[in-house]
C-alpha positions in Angstrom: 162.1 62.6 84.4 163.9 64.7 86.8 163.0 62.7 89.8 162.9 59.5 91.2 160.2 57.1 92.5 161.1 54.6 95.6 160.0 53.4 98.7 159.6 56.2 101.4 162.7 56.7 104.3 162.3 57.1 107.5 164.0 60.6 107.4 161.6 61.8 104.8 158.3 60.5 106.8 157.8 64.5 108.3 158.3 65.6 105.2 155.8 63.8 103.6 153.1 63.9 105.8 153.3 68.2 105.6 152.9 68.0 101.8 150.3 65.5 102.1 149.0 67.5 104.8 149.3 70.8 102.8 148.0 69.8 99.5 144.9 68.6 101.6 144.8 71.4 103.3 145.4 74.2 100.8 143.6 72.5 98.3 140.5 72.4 100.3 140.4 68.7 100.3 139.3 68.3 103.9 135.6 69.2 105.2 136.5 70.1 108.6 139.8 72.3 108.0 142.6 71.7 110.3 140.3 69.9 112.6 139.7 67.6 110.2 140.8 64.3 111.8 142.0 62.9 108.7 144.4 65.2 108.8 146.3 63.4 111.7 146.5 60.2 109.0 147.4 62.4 106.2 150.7 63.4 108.6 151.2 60.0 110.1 153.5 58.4 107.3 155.5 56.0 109.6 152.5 55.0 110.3 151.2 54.3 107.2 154.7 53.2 105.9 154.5 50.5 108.9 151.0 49.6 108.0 151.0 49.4 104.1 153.6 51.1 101.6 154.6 54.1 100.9 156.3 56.2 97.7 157.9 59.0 97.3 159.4 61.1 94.3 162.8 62.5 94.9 164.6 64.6 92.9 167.9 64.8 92.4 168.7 66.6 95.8 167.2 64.0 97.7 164.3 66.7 98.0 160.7 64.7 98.6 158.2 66.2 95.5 155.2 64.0 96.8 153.9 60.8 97.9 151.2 57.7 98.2 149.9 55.0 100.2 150.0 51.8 98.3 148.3 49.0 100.0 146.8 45.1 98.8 142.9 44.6 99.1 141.8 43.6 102.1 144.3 44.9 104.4 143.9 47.7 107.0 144.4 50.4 104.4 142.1 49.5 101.8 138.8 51.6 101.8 137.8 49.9 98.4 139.8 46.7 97.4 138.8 43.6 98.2 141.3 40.7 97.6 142.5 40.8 94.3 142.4 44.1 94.5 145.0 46.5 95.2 144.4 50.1 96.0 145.8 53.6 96.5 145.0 56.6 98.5 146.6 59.8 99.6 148.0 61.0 96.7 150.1 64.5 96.8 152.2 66.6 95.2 153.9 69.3 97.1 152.9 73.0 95.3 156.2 73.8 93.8 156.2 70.1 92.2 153.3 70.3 90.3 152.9 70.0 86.7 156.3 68.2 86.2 154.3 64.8 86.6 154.9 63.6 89.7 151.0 62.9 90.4 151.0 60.7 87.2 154.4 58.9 87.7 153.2 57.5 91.1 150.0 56.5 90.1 152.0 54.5 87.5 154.3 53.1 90.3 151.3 52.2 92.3 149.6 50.3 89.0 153.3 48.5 88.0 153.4 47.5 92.4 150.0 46.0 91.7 151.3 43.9 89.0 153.8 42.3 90.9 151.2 41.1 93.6 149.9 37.5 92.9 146.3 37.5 91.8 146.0 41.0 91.4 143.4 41.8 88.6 142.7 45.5 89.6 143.9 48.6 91.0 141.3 51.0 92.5 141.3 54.3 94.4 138.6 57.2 95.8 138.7 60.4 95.1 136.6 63.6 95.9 134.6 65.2 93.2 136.4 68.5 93.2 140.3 66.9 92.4 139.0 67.5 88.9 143.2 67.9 88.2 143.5 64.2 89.3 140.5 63.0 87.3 142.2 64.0 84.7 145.5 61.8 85.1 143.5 58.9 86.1 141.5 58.5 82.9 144.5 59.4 80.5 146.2 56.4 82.7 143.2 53.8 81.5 141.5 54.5 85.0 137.5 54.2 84.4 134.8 55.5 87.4 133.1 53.1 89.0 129.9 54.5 90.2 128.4 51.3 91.9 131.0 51.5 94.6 130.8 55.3 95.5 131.0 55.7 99.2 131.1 58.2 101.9 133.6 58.0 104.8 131.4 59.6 107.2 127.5 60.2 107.0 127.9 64.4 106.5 130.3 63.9 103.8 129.7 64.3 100.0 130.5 60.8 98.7 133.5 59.9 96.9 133.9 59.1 94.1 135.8 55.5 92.8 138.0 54.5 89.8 139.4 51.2 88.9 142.0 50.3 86.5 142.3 46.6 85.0 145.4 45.1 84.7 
């Protein structure tokens, strides 16, 4: 690997948040555009780095690639995980960074982080049914769907979709 995975910096938190922000974006990963209020979490990393955790990959520059939200269950950034769970959300990988595995080397950070938490049995996430390229890394990763806890956000929304991965 050309790149490094650690615990975000405050200096990199803008940085961040506008590739979360643009993958989201540009990907067509938010219903409502750029009015989208999740966008304003999506760009909000100190936020979520004072609320939960947050990685990054680096590479050798000191050049952020791409970032996650790693949180326990039952804390204020779990959607899914109940304790004994641990989850992650907000996966992204800036444009220019894709295909080197970025995507897949944090997912494998957030599954080794869940490890390391006492009674931790599971590590579970949501995903939209279009981020068919993230699908993809989540099942070669061990990651199977769990249909019985599919959920929707907000009424108007298509509902999203959830994995889980033993561990």
């Amino acid at each position: 690997m050309d790149f490094t995975i650690r615990a975000v910096r405050p200096e990199e938190y803008e940085a961040l948040g506008e590739i979360t922000a643009r993958a989201y974006l540009d990907d067509g990963h938010l219903d409502f555009g750029e009015d989208d209020d999740y966008l304003h979490l999506l760009k909000d990393v100190a936020r979520r780095d004072a609320e939960a955790e947050v990685l990054v990959a680096v590479d050798e520059t000191g050049t952020v690639l791409g970032g996650v939200t790693f949180t326990a269950g039952g804390e204020e950034w779990a959607d899914i995980a109940v304790p004994g769970e641990a989850e992650f959300r907000m996966l992204a990988v800036a444009h220019a960074a894709r295909g080197r595995g970025v995507g897949e080397a944090l997912v494998r950070a957030c599954a080794e982080r869940a490890r390391t938490l006492d009674g931790c049995t599971r590590l579970v996430m949501s995903t939209q049914a279009r981020m068919a390229d993230a699908h993809r890394i989540y099942e070669r990763l061990g990651f199977v769907r769990t249909p019985a806890r599919d959920w929707k956000p907000l009424p108007d929304m298509d509902p999203l979709l959830t994995y889980s991965l033993e561990l």
